[in-house]
Jmol script that loads the backbone (N, CA, C; Angstrom):
load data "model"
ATOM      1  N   UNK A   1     -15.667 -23.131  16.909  1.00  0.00           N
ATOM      2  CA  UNK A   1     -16.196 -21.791  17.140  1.00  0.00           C
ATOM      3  C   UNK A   1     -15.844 -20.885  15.958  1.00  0.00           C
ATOM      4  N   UNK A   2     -16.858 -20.096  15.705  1.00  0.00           N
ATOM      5  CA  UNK A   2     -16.528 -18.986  14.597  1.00  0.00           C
ATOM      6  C   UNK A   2     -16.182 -17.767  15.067  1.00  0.00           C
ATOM      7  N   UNK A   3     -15.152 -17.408  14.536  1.00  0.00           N
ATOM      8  CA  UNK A   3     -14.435 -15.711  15.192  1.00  0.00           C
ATOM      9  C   UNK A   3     -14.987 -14.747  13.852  1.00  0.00           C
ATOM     10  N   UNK A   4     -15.290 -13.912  14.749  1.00  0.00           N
ATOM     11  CA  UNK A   4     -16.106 -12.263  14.297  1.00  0.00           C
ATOM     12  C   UNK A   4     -15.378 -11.290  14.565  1.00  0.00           C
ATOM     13  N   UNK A   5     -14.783 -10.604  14.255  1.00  0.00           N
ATOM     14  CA  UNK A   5     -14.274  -9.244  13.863  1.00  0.00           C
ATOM     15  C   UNK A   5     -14.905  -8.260  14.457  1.00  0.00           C
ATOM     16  N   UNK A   6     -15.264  -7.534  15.089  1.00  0.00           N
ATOM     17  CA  UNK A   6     -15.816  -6.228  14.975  1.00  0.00           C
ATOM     18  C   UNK A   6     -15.585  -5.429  14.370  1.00  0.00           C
ATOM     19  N   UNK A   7     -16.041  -3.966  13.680  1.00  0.00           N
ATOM     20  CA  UNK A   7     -15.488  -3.251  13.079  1.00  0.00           C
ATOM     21  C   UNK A   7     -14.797  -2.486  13.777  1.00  0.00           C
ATOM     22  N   UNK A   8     -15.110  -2.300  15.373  1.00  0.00           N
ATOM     23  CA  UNK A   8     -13.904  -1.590  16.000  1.00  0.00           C
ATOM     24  C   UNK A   8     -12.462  -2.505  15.567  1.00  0.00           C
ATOM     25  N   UNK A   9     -12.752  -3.674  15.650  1.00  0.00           N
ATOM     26  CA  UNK A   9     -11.577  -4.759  16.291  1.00  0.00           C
ATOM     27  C   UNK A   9     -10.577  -4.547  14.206  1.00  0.00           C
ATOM     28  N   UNK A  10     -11.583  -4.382  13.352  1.00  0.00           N
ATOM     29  CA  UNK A  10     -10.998  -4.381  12.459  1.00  0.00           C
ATOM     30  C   UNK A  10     -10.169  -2.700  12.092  1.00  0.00           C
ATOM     31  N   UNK A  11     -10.919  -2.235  12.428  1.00  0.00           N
ATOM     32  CA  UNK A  11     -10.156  -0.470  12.484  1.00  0.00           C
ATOM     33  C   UNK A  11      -9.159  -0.308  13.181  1.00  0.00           C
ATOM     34  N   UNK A  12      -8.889  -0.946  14.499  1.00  0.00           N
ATOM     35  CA  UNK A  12      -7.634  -0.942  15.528  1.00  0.00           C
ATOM     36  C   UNK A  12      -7.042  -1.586  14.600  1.00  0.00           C
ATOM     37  N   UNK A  13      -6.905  -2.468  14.554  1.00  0.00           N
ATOM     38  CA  UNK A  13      -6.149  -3.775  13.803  1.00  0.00           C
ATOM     39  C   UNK A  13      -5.172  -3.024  12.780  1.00  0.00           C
ATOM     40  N   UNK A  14      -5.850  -2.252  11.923  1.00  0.00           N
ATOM     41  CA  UNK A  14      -5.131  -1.706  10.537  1.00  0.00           C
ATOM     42  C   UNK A  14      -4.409  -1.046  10.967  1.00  0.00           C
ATOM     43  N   UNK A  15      -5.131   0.506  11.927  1.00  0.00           N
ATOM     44  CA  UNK A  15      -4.459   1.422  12.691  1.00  0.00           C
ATOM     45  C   UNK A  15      -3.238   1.207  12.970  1.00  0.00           C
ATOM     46  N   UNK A  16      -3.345  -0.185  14.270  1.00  0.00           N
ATOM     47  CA  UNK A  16      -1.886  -0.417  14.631  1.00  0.00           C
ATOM     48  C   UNK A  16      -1.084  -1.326  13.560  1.00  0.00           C
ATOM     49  N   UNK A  17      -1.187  -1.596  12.901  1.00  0.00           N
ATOM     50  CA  UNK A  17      -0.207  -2.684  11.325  1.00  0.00           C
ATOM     51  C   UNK A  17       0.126  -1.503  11.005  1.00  0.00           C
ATOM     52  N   UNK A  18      -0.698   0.025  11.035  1.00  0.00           N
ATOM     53  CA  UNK A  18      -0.322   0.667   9.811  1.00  0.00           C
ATOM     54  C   UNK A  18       0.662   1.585  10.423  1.00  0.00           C
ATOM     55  N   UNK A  19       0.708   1.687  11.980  1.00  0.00           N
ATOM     56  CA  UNK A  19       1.477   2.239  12.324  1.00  0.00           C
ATOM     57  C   UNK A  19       3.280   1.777  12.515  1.00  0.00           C
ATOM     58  N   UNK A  20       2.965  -0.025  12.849  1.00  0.00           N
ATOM     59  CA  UNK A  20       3.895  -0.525  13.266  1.00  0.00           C
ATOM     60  C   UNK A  20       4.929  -0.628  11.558  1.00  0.00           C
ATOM     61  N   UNK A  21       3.792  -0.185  10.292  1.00  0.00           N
ATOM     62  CA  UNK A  21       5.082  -0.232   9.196  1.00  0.00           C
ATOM     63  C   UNK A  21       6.018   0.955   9.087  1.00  0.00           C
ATOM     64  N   UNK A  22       5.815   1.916   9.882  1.00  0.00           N
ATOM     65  CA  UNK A  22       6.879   2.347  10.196  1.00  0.00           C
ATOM     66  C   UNK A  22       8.026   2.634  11.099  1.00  0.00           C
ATOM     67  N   UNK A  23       7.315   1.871  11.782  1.00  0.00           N
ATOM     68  CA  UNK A  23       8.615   1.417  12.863  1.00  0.00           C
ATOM     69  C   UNK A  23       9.269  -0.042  12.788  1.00  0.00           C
ATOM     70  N   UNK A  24       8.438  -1.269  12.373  1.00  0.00           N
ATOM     71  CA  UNK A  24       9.002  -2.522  11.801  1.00  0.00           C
ATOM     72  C   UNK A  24       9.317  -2.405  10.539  1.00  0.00           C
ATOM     73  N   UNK A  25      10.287  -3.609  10.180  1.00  0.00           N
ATOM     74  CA  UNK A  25      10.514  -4.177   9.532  1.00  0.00           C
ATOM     75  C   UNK A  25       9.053  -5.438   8.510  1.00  0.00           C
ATOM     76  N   UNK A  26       9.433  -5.558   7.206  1.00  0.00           N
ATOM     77  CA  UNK A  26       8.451  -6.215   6.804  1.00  0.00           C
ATOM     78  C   UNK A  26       8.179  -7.623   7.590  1.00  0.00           C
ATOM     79  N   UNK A  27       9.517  -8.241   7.936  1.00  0.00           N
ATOM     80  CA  UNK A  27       9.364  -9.910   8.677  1.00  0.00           C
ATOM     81  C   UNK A  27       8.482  -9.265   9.770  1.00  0.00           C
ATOM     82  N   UNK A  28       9.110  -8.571  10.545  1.00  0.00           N
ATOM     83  CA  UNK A  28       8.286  -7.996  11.996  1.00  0.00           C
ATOM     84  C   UNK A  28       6.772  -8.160  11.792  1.00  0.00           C
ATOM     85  N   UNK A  29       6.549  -7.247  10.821  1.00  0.00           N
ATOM     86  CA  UNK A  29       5.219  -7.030  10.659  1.00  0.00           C
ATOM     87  C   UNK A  29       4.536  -8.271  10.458  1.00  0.00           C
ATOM     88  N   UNK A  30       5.027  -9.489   9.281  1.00  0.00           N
ATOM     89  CA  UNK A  30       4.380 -10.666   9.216  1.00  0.00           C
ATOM     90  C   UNK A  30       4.298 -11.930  10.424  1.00  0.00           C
ATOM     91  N   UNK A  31       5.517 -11.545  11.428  1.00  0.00           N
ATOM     92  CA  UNK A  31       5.601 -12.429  12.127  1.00  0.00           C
ATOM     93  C   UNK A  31       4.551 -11.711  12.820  1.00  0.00           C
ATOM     94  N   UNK A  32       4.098 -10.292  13.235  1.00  0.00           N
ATOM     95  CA  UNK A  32       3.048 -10.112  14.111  1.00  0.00           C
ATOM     96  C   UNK A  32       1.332 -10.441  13.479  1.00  0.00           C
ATOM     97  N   UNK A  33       1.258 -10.245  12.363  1.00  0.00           N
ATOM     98  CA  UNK A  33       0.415 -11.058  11.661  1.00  0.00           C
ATOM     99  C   UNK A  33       0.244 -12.031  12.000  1.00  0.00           C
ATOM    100  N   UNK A  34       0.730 -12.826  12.447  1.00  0.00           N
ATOM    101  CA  UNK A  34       1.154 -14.521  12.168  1.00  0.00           C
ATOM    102  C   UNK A  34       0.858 -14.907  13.578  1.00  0.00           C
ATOM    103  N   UNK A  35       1.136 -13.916  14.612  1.00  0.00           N
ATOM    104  CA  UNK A  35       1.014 -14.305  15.913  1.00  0.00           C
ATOM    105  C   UNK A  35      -0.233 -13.829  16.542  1.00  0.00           C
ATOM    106  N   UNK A  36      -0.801 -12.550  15.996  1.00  0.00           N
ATOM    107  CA  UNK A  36      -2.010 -12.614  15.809  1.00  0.00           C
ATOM    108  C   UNK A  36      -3.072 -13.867  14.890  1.00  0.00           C
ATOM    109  N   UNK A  37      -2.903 -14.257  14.276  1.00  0.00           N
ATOM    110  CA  UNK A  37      -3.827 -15.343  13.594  1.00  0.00           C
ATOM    111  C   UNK A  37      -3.382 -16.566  14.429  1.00  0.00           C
ATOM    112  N   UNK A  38      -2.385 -17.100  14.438  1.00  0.00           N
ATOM    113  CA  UNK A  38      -2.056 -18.049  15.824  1.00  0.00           C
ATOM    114  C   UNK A  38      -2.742 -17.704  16.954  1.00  0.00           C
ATOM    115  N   UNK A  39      -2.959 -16.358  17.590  1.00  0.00           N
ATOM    116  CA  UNK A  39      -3.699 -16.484  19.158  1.00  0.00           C
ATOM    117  C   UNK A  39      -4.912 -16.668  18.805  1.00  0.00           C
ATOM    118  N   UNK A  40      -5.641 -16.318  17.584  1.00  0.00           N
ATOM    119  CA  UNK A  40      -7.166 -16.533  17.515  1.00  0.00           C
ATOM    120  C   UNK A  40      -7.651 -17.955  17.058  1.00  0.00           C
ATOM    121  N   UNK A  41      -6.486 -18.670  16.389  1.00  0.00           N
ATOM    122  CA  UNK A  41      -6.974 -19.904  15.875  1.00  0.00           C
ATOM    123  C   UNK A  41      -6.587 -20.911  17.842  1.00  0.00           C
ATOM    124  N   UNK A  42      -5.798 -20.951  18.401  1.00  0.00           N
ATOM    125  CA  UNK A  42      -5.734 -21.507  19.357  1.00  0.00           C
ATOM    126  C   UNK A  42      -7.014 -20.809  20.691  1.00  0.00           C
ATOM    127  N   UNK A  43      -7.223 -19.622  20.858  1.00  0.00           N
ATOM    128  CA  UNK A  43      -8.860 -19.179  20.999  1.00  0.00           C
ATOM    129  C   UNK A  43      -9.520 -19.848  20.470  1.00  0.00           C
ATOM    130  N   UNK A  44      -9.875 -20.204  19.198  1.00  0.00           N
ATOM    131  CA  UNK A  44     -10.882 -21.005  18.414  1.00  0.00           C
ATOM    132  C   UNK A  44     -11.033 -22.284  18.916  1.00  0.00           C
ATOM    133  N   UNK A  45     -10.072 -22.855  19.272  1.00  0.00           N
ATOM    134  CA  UNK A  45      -9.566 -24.497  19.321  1.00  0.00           C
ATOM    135  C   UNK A  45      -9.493 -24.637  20.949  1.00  0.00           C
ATOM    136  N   UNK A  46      -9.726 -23.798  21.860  1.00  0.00           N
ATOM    137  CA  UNK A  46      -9.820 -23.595  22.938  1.00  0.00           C
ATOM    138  C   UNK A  46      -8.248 -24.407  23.793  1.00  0.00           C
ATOM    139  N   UNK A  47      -7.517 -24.033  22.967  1.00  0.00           N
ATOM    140  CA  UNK A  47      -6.088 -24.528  23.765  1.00  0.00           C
ATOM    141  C   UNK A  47      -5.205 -23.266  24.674  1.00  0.00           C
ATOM    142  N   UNK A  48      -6.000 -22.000  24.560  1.00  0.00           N
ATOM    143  CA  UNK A  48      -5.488 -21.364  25.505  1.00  0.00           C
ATOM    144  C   UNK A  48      -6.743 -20.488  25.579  1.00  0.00           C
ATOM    145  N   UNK A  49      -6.753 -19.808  27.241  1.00  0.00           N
ATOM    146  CA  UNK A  49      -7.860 -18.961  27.642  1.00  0.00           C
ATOM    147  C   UNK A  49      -7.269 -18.201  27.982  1.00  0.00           C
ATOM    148  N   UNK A  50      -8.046 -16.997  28.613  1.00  0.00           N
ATOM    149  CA  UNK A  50      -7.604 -15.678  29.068  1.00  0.00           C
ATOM    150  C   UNK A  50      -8.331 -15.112  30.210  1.00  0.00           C
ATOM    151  N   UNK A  51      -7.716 -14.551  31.170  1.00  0.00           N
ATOM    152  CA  UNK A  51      -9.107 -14.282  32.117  1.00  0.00           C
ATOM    153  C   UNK A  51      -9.875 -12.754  32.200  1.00  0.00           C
ATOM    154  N   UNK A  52     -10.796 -12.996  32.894  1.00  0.00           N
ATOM    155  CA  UNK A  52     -12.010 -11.989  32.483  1.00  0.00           C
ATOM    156  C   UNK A  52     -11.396 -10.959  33.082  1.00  0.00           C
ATOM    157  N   UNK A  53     -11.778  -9.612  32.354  1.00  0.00           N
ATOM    158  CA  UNK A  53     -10.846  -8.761  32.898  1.00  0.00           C
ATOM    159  C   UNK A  53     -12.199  -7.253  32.971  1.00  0.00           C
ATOM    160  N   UNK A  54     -13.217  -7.589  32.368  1.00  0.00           N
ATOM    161  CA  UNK A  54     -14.663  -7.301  32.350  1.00  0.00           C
ATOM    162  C   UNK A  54     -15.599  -7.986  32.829  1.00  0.00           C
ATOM    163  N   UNK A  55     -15.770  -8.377  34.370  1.00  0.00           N
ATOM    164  CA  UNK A  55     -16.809  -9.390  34.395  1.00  0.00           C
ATOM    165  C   UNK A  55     -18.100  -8.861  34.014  1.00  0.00           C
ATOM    166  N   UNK A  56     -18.489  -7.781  34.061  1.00  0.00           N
ATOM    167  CA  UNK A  56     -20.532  -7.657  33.561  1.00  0.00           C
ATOM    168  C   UNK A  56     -20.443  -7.916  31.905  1.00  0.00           C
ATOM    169  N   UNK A  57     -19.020  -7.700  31.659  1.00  0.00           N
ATOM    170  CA  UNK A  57     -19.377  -7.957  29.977  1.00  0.00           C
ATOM    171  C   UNK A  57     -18.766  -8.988  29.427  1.00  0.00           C
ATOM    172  N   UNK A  58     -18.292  -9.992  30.448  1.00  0.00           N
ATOM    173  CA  UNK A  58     -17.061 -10.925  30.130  1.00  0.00           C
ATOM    174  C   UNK A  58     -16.172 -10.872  28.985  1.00  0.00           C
ATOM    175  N   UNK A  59     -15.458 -10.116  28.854  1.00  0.00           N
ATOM    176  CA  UNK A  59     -14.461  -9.504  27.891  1.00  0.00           C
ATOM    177  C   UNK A  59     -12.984 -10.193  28.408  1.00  0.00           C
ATOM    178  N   UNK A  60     -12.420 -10.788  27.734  1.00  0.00           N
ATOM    179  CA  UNK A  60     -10.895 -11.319  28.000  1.00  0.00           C
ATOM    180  C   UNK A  60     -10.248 -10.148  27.357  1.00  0.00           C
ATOM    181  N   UNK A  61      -8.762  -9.996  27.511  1.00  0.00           N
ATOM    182  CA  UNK A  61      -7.789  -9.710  27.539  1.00  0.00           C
ATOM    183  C   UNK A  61      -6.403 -10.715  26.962  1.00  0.00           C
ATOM    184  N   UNK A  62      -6.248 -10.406  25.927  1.00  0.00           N
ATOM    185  CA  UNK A  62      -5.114 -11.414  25.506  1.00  0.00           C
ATOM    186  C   UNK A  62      -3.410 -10.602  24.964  1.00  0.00           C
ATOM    187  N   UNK A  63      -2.890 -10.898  25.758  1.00  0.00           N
ATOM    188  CA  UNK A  63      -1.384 -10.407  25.066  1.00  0.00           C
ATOM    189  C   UNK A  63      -0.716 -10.730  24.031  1.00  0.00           C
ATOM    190  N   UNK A  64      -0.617  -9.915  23.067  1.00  0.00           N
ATOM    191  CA  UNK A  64      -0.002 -10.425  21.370  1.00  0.00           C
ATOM    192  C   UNK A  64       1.407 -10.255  21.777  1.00  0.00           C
ATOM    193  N   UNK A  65       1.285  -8.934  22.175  1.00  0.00           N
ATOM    194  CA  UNK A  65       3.084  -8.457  22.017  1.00  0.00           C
ATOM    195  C   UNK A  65       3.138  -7.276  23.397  1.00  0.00           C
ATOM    196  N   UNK A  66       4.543  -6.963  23.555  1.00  0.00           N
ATOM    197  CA  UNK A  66       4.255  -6.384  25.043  1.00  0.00           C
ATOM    198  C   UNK A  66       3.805  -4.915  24.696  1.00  0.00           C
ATOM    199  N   UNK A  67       3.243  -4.249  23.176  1.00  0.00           N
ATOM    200  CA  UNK A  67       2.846  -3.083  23.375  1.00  0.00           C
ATOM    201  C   UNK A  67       1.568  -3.192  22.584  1.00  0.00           C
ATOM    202  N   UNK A  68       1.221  -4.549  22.268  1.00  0.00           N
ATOM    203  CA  UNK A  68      -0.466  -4.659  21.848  1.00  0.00           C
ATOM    204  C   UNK A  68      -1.170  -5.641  22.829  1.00  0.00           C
ATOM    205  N   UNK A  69      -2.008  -5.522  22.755  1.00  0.00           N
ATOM    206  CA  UNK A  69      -3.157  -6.258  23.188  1.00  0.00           C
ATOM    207  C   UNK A  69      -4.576  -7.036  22.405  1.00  0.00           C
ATOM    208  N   UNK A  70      -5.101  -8.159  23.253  1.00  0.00           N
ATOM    209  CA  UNK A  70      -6.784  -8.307  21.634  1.00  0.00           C
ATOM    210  C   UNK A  70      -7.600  -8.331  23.056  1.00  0.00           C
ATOM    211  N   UNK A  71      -8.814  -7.794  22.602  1.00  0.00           N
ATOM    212  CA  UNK A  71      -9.869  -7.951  23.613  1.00  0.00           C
ATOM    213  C   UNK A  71     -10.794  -8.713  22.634  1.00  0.00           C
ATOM    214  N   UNK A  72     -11.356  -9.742  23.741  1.00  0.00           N
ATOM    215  CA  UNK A  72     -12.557 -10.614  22.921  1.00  0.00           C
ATOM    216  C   UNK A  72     -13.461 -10.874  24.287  1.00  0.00           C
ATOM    217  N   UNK A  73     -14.866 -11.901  23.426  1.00  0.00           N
ATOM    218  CA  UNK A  73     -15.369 -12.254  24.389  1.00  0.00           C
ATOM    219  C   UNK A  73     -15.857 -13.497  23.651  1.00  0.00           C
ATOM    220  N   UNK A  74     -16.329 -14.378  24.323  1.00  0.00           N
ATOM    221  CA  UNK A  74     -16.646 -15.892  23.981  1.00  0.00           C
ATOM    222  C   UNK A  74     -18.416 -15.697  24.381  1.00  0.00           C
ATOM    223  N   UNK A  75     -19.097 -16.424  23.098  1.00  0.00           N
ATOM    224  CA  UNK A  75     -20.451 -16.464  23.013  1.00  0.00           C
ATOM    225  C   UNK A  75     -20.376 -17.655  22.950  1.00  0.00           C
ATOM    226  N   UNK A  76     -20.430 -18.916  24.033  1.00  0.00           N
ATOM    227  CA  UNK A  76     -20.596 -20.465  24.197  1.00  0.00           C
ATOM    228  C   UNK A  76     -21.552 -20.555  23.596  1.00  0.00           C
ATOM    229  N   UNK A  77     -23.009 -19.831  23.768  1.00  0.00           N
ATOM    230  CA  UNK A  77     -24.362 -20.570  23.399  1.00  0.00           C
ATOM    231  C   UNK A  77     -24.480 -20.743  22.051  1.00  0.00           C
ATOM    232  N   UNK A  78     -23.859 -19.377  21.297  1.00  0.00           N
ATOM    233  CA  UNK A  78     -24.068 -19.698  19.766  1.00  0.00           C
ATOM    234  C   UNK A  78     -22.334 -19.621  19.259  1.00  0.00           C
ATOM    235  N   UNK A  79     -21.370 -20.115  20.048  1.00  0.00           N
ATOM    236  CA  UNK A  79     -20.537 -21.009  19.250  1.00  0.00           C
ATOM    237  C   UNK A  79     -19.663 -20.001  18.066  1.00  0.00           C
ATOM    238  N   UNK A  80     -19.531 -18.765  19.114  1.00  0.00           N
ATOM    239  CA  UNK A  80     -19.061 -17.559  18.396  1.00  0.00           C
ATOM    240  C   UNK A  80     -18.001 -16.919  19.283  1.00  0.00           C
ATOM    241  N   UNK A  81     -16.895 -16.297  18.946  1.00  0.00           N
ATOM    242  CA  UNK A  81     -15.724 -15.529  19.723  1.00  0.00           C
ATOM    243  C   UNK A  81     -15.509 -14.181  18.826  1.00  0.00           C
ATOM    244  N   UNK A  82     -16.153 -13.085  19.648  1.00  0.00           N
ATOM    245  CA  UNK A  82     -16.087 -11.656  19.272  1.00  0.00           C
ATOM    246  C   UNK A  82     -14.755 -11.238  19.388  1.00  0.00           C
ATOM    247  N   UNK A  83     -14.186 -11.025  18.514  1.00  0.00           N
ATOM    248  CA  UNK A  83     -12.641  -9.677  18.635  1.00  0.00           C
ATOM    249  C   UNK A  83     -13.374  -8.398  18.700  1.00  0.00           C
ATOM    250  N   UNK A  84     -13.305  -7.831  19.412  1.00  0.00           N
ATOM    251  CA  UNK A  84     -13.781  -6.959  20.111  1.00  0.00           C
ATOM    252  C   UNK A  84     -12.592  -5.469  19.720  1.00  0.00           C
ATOM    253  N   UNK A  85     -11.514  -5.626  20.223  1.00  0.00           N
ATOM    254  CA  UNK A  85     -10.352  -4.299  19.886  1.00  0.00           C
ATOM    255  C   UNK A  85      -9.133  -4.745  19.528  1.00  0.00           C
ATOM    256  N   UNK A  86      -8.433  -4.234  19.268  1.00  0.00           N
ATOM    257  CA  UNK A  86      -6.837  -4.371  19.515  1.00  0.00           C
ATOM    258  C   UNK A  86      -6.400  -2.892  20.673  1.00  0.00           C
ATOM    259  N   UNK A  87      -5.033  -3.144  21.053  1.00  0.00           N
ATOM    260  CA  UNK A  87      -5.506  -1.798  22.029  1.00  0.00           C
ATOM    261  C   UNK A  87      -3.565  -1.574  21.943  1.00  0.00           C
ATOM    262  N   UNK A  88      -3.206  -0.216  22.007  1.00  0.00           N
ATOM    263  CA  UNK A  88      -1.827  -0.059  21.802  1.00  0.00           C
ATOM    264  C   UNK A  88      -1.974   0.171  23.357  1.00  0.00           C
ATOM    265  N   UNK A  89      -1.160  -0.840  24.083  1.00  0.00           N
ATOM    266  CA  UNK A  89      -0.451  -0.862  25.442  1.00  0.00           C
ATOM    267  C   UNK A  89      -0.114   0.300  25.676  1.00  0.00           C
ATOM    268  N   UNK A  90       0.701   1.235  25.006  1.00  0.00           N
ATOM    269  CA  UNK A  90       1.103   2.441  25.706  1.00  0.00           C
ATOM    270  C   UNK A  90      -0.036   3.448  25.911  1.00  0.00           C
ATOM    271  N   UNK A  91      -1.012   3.444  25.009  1.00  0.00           N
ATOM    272  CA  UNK A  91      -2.066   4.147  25.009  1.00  0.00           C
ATOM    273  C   UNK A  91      -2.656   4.501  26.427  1.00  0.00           C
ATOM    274  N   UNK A  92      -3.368   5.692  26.607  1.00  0.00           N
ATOM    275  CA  UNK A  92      -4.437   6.094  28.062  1.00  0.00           C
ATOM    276  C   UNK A  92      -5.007   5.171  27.905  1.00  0.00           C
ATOM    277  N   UNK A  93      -5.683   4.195  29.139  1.00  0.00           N
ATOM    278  CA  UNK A  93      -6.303   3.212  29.780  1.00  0.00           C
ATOM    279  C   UNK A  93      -7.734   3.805  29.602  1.00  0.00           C
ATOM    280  N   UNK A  94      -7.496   5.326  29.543  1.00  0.00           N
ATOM    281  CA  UNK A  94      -9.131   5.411  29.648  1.00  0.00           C
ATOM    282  C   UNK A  94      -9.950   5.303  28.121  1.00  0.00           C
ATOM    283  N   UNK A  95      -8.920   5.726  27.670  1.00  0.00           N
ATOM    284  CA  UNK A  95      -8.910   4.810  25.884  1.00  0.00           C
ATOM    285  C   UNK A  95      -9.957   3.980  26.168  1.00  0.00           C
ATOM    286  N   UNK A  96      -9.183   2.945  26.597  1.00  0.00           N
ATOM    287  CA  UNK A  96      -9.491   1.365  26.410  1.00  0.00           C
ATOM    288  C   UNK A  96     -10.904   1.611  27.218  1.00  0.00           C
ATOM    289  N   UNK A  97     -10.905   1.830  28.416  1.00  0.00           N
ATOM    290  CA  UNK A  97     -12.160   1.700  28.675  1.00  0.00           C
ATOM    291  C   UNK A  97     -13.496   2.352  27.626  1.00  0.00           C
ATOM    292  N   UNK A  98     -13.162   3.715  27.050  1.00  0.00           N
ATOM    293  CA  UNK A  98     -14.220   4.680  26.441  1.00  0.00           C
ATOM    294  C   UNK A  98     -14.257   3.016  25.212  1.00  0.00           C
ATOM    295  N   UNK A  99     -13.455   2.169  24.883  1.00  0.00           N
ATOM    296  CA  UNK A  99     -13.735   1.490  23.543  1.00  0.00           C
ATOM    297  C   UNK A  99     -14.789   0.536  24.070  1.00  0.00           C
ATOM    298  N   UNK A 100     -14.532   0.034  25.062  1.00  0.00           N
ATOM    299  CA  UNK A 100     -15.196  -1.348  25.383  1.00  0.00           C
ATOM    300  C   UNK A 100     -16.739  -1.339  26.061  1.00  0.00           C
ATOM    301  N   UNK A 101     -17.002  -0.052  26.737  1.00  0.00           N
ATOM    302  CA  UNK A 101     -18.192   0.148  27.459  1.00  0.00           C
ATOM    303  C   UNK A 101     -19.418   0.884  26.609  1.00  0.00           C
TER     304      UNK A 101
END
end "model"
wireframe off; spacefill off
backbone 0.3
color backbone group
């Protein structure tokens, strides 16, 4: 499967790296790098799933770390997995919803 980015998913992404360099450490930061590219390559390789947490839009929900999150969704027919957001856990929920709908 090929993973796609969104440009939301790429704007969160920086947002929160760019926030977490000032509260981590450089290892921190690479090991969260690292564990991000680990959850999407095992997404890719379908050795771990996530459950639907959007059913009209089937959107998963995946836990990086206990104050981030990745939202994706899986396109079986054409063999594609959307990253969709990153989402800061502490953030308003209604956040998350205004991103995804």
């Amino acid at each position: 499967m090929e993973i796609i980015w969104t440009r939301l998913a790429n704007n969160t992404f920086t947002e929160i790296f760019e926030n977490l360099d000032f509260r981590w450490t450089k290892k921190e930061m690479k090991e969260f790098r690292n564990l991000t590219d680990s959850m999407l390559e095992n997404i890719k390789n379908e050795k771990i799933s996530h459950s639907i947490i959007i059913k009209r839009l089937e959107i998963r929900k995946a836990v990086l770390h206990r104050n981030v999150s990745l939202y994706y969704k899986i396109d079986r027919e054409n063999n594609k997995i959307y990253v969709l957001t990153f989402f800061n856990n502490r953030m308003n929920p209604r956040t998350l919803q205004k991103l995804l709908n």
